[in-house]
FINU-457475 format. One line per 5 residues: their letters; for each residue x, y, z of N, C-alpha, C. Coordinates in nm, 2 decimals, decimal comma, always signed. Each point is the difference from the previous one (the first is absolute). Layout:
BEGIN
A	X/Y/Z/X/Y/Z/X/Y/Z; ...
***
This chain:
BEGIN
XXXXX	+5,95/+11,23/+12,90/+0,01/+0,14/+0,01/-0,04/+0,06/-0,13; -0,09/+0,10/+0,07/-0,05/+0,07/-0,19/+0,07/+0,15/+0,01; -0,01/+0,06/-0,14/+0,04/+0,12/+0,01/-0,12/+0,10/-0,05; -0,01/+0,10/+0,01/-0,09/+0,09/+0,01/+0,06/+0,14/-0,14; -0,01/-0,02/-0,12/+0,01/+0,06/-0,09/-0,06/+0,11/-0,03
XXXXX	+0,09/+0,13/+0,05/-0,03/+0,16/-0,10/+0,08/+0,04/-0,02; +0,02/+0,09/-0,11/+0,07/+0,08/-0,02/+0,06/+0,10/+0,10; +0,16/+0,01/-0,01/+0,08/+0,08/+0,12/+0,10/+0,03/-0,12; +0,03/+0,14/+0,05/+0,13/+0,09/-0,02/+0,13/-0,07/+0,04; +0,09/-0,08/-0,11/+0,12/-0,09/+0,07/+0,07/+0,12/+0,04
XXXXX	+0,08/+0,10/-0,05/+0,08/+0,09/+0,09/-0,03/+0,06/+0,14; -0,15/+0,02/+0,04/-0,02/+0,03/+0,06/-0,03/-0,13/+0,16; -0,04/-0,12/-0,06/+0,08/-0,14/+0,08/+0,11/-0,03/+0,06; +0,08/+0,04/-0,10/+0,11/-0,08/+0,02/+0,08/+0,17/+0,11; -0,02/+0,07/-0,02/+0,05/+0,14/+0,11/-0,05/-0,05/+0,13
XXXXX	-0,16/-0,06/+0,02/-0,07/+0,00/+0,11/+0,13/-0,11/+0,06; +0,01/-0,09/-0,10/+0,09/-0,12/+0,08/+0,07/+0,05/+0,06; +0,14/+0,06/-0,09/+0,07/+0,02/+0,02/+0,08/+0,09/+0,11; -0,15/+0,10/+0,04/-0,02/+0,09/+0,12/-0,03/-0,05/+0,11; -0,04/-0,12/+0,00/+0,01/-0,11/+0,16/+0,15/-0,08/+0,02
XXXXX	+0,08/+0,06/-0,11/+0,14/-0,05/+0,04/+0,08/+0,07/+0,02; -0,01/+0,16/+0,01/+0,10/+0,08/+0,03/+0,06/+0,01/+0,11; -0,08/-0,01/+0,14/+0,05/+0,03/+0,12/+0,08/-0,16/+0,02; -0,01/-0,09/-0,04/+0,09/-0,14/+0,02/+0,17/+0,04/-0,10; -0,03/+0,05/-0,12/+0,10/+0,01/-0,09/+0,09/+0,13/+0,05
XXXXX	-0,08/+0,07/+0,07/+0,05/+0,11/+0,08/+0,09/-0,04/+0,09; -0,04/-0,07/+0,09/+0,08/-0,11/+0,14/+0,08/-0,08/-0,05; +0,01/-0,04/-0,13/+0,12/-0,10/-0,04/+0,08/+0,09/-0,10; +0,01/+0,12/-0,01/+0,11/+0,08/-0,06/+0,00/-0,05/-0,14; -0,19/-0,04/-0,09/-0,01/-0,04/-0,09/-0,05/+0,09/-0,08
XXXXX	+0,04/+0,09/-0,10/-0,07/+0,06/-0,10/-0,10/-0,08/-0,14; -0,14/+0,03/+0,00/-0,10/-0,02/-0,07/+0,03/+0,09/-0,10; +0,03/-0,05/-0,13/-0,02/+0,04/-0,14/-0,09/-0,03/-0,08; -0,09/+0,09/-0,06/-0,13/-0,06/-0,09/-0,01/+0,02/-0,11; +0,00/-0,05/-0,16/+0,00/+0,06/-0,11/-0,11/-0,08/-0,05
XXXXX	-0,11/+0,09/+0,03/-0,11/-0,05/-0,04/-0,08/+0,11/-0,12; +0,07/+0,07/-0,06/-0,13/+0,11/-0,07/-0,02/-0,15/-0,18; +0,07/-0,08/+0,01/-0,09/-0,06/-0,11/-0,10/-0,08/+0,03; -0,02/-0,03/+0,15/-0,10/-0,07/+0,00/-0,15/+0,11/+0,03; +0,01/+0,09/-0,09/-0,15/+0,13/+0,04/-0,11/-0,09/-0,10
XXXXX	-0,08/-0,05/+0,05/-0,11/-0,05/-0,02/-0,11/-0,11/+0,08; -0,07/-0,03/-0,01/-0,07/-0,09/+0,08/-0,03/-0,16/+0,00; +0,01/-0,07/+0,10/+0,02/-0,15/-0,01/-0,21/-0,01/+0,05; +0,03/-0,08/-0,06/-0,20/-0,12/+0,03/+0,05/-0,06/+0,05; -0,01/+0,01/+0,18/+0,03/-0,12/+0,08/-0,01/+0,01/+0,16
XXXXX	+0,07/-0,08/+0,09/-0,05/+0,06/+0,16/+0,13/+0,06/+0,03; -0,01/+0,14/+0,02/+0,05/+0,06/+0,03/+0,07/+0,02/+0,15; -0,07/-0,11/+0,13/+0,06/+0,00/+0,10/+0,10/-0,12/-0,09; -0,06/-0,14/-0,07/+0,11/-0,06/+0,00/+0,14/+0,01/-0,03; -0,01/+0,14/-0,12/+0,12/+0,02/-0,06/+0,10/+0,10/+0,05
XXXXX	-0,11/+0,05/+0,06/+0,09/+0,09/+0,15/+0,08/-0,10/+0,09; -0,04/-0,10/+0,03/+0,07/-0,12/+0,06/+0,12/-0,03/-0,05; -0,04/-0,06/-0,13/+0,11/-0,04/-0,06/+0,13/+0,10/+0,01; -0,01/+0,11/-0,02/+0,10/+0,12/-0,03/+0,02/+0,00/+0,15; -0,07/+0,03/+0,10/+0,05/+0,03/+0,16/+0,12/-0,15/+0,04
XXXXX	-0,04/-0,14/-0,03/+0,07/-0,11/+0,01/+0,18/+0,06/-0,08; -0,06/-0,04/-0,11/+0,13/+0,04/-0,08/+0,09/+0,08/+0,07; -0,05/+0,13/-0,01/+0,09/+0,10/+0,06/+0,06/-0,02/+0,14; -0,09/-0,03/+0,11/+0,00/-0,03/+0,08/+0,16/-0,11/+0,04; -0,01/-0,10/-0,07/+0,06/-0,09/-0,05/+0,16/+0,09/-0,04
XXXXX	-0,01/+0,08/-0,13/+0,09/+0,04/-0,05/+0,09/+0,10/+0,12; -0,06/+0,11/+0,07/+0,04/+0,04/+0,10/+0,09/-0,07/+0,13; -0,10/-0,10/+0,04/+0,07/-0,10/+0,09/+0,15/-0,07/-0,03; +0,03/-0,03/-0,11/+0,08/-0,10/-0,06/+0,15/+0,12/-0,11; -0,09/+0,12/+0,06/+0,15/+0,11/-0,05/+0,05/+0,04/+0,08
XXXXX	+0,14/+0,01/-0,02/+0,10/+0,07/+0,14/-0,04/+0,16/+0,04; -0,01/+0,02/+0,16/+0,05/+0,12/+0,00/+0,02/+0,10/-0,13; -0,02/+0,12/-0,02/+0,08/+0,09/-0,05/+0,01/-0,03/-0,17; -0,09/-0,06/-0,03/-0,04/-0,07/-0,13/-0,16/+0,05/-0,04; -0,05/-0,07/-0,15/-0,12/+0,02/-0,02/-0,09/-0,10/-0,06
XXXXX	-0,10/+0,01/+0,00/-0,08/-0,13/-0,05/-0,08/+0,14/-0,12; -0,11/-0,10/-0,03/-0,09/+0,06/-0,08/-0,10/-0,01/-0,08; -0,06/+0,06/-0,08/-0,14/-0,08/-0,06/+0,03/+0,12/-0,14; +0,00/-0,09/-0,13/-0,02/-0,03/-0,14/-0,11/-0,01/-0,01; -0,08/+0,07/-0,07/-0,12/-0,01/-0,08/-0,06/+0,03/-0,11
XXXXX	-0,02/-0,06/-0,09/-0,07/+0,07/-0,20/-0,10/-0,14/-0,01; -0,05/+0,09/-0,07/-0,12/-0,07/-0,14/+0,12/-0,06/-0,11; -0,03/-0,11/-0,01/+0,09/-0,09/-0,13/-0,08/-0,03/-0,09; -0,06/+0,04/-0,10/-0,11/-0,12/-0,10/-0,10/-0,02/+0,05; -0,06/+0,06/+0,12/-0,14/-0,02/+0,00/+0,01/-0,07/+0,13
XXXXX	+0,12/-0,03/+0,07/+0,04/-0,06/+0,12/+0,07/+0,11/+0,13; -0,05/-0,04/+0,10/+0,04/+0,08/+0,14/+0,16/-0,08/+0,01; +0,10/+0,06/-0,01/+0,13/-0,03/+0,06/+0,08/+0,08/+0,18; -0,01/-0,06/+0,07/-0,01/+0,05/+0,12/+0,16/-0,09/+0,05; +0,11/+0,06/-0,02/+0,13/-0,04/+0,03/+0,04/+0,08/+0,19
XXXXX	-0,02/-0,10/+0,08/+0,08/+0,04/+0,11/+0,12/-0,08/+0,01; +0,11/+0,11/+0,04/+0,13/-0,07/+0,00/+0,08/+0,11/+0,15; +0,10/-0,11/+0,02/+0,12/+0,06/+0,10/+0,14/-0,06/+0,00; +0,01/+0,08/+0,12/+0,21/-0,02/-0,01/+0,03/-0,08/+0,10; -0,05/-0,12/+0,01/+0,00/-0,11/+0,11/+0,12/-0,10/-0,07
XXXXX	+0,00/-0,09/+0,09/+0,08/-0,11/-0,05/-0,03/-0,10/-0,11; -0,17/+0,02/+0,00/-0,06/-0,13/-0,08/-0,05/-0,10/+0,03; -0,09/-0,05/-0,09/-0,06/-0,13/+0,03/+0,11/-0,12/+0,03; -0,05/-0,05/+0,13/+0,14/-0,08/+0,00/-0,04/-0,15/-0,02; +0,10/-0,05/-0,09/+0,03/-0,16/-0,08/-0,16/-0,10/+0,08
XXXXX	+0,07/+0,03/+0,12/-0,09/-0,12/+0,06/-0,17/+0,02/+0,00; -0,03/+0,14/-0,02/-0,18/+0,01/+0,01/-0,02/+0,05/-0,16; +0,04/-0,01/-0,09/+0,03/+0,06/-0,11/-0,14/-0,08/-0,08; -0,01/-0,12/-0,01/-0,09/-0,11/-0,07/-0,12/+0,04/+0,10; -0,01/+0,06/+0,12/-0,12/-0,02/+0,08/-0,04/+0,14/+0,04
XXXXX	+0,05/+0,10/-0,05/-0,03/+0,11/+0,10/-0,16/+0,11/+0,02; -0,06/-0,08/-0,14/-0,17/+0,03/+0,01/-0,03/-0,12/+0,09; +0,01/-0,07/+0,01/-0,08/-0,10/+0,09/+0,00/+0,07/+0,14; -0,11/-0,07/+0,08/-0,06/+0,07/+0,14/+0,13/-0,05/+0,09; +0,03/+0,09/+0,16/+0,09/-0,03/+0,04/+0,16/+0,01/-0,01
XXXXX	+0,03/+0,02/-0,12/+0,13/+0,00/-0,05/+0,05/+0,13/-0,01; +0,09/+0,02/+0,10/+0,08/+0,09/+0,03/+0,17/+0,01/+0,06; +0,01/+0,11/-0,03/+0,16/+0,01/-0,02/+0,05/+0,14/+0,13; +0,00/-0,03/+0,18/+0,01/+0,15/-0,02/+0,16/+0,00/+0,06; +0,06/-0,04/-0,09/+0,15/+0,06/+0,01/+0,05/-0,02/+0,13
XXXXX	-0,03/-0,07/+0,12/+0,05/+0,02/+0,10/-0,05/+0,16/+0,07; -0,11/+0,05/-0,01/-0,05/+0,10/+0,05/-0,06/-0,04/+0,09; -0,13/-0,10/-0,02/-0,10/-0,03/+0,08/-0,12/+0,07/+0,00; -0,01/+0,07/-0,12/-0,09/+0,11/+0,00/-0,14/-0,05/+0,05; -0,05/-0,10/-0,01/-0,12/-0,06/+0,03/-0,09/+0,00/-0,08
XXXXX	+0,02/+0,00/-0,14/-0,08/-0,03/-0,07/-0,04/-0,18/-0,07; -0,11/-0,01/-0,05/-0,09/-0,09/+0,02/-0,01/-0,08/-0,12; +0,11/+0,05/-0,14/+0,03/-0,06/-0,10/-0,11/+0,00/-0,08; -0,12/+0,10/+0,00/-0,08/-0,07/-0,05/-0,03/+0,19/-0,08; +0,08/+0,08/-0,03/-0,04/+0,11/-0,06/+0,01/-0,07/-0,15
XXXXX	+0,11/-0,08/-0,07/-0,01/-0,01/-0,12/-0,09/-0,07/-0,02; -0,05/-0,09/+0,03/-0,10/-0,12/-0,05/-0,09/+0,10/-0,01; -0,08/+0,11/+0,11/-0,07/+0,07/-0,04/+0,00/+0,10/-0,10; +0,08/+0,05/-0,04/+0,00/+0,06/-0,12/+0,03/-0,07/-0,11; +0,03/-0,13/-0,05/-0,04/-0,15/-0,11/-0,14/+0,03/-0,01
XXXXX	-0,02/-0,07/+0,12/-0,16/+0,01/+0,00/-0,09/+0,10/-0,05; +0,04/+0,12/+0,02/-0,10/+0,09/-0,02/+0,03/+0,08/-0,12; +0,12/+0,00/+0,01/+0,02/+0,00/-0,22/-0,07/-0,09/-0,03; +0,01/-0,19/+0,00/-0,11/-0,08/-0,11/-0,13/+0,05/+0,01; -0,05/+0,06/+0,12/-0,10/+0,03/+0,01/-0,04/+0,09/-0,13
XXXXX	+0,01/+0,09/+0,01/+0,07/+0,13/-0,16/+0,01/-0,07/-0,10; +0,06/-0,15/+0,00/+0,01/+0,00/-0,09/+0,16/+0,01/-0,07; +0,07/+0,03/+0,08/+0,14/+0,00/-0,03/+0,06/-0,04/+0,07; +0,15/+0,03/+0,01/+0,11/-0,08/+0,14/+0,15/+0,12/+0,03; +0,01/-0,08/+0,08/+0,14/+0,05/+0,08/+0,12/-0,12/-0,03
XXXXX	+0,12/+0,06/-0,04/+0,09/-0,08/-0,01/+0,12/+0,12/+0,04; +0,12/-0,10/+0,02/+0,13/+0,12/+0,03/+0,11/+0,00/-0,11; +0,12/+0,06/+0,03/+0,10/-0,05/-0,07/+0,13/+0,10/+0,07; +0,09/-0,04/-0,01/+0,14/+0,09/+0,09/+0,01/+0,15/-0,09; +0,02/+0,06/+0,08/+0,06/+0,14/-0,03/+0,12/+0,03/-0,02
XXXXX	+0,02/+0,01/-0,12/+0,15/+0,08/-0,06/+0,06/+0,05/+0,11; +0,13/+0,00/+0,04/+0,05/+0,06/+0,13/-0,04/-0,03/+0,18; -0,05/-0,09/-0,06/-0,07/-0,03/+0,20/-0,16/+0,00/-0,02; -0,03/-0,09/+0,05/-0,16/+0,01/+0,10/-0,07/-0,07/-0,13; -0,20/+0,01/+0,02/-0,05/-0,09/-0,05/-0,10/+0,16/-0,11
XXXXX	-0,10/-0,07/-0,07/-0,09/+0,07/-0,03/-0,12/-0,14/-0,03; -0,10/+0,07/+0,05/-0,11/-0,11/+0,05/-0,11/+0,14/-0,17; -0,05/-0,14/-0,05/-0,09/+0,07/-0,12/-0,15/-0,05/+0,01; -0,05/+0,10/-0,01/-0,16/-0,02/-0,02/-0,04/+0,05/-0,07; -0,13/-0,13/-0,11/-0,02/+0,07/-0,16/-0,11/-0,04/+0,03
XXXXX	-0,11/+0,10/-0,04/-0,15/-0,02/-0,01/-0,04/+0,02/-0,16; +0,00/-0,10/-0,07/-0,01/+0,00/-0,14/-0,16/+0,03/-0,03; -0,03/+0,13/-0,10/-0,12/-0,03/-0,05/-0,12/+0,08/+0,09; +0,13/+0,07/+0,13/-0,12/+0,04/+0,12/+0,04/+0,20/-0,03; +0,05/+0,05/-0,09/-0,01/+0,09/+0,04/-0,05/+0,16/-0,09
XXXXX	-0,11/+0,07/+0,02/-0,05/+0,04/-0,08/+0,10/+0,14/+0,01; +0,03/+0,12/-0,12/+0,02/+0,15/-0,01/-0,14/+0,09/+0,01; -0,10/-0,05/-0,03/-0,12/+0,06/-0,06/-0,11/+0,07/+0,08; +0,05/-0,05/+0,09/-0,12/+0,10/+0,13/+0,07/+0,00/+0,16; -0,04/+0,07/+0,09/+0,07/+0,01/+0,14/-0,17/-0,07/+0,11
XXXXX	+0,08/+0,00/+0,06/-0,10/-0,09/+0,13/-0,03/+0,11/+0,06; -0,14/-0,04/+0,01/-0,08/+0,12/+0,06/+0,08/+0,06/+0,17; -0,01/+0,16/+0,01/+0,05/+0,04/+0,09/+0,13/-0,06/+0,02; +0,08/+0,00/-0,10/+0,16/+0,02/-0,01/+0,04/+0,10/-0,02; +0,17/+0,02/-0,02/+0,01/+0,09/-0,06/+0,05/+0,02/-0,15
XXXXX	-0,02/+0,11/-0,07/+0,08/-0,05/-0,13/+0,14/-0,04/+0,00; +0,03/-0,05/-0,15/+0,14/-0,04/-0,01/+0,12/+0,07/+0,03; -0,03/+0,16/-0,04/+0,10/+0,07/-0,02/+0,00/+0,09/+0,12; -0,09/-0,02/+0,15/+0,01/+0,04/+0,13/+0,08/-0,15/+0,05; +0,16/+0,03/+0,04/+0,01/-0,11/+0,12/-0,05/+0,00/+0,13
XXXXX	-0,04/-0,10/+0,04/-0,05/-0,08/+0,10/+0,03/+0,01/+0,11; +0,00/+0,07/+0,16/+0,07/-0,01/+0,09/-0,04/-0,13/+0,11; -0,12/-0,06/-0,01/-0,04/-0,05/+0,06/+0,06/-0,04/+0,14; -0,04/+0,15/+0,10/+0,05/-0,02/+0,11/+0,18/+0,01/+0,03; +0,09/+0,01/-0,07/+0,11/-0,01/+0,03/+0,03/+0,10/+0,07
XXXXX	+0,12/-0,03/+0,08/+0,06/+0,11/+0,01/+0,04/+0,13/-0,10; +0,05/+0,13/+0,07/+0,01/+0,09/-0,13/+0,12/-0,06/-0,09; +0,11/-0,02/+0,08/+0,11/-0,01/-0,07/-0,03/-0,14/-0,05; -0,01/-0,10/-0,02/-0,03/-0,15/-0,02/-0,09/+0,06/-0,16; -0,15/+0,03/+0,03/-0,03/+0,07/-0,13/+0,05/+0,08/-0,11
XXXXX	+0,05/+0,10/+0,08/+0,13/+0,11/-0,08/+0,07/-0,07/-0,12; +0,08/-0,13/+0,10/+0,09/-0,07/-0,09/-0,10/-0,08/-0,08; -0,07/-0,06/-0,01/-0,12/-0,08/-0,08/+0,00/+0,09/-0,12; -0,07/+0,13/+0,03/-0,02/+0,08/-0,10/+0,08/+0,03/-0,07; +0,12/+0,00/+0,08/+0,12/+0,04/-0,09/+0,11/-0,06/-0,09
XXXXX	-0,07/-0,22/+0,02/+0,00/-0,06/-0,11/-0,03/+0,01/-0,09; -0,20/+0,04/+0,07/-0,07/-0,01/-0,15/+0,05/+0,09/-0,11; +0,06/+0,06/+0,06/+0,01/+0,11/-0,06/+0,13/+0,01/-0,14; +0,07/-0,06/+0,09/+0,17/-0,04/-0,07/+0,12/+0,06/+0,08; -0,08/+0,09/+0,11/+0,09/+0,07/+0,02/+0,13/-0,06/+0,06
XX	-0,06/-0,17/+0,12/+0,15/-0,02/+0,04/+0,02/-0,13/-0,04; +0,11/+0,00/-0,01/+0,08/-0,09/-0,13/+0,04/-0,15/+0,10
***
């Protein structure tokens, strides 16, 4: 599998994702949180893959949080490195898939049955090494997991991708109003 390398607006990605998860997080009484204004700049790379990665994760993160709870997506520039933290209020990686849970197949669905096919993490492994970087997890202070993706080396401040938008317009890409509203009103600081 190859990847197809241009430059993309990360904030403006990772919204697109995250706006194909609203009406699911909506039906599970899951609120989407985003604190993404440090990642305002642009990654060199495939832009559907990294959309992927972020739709899995979250995806993931949503599924695996109770009712009436929240998941979410972390995002900054570290040193010259993309840090993309998705985390929730789930129970956690549990003991027994813990050593395996990037590998293809390997899944956990709680006794739900959801029907998934165990194979969203392996794809987003994969398509971080692809980048050039990786995905690993670790438990969340107070409950649930945070799943981390670092693209080291991949992310420029210095120019915007043609027909984006600038940094300091947020991004609605498609969302709902209210879904956006609140987005903006991360970036913003406004909600805490």
């Amino acid at each position: 599998i190859s990847i197809v390398k241009k430059p993309f607006v990360i904030r403006n990605a990772i919204i697109h994702a995250a706006s194909l998860i609203e009406a699911f997080a909506g039906s599970r009484s899951v609120r989407v949180m985003l604190n993404i204004e440090g990642a305002g700049g642009v990654l060199y790379g495939d832009e559907m893959k990294f959309r992927q990665i972020v739709y899995n994760l979250l995806l993931n993160a949503v599924k695996f949080t109770p009712p009436g709870t929240s998941a979410g997506i972390d995002a900054a520039i570290e040193d010259g490195t993309l840090v993309v933290e998705v985390w929730d209020e789930g129970k956690g990686v549990p003991a027994g898939i813990r050593d395996r849970v990037f590998e293809p197949f390997v899944r956990d669905d709680g006794g739900r049955g959801d029907g998934g096919s165990g194979l969203g993490l392996s794809i987003c492994r994969h398509n971080a090494l692809l980048h050039g970087g990786d995905v690993s997890f670790r438990d969340r202070p107070g409950g649930g997991t945070v799943f981390r993706l670092t693209l080291p080396g991949a992310v420029s401040a210095m120019g915007v991708a043609a027909g984006s938008q600038p940094w300091n317009e947020p991004a609605t890409c498609g969302l709902s109003s209210a879904m956006a509203g609140e987005m903006i009103e991360y970036e913003n600081g406004a909600i805490g």
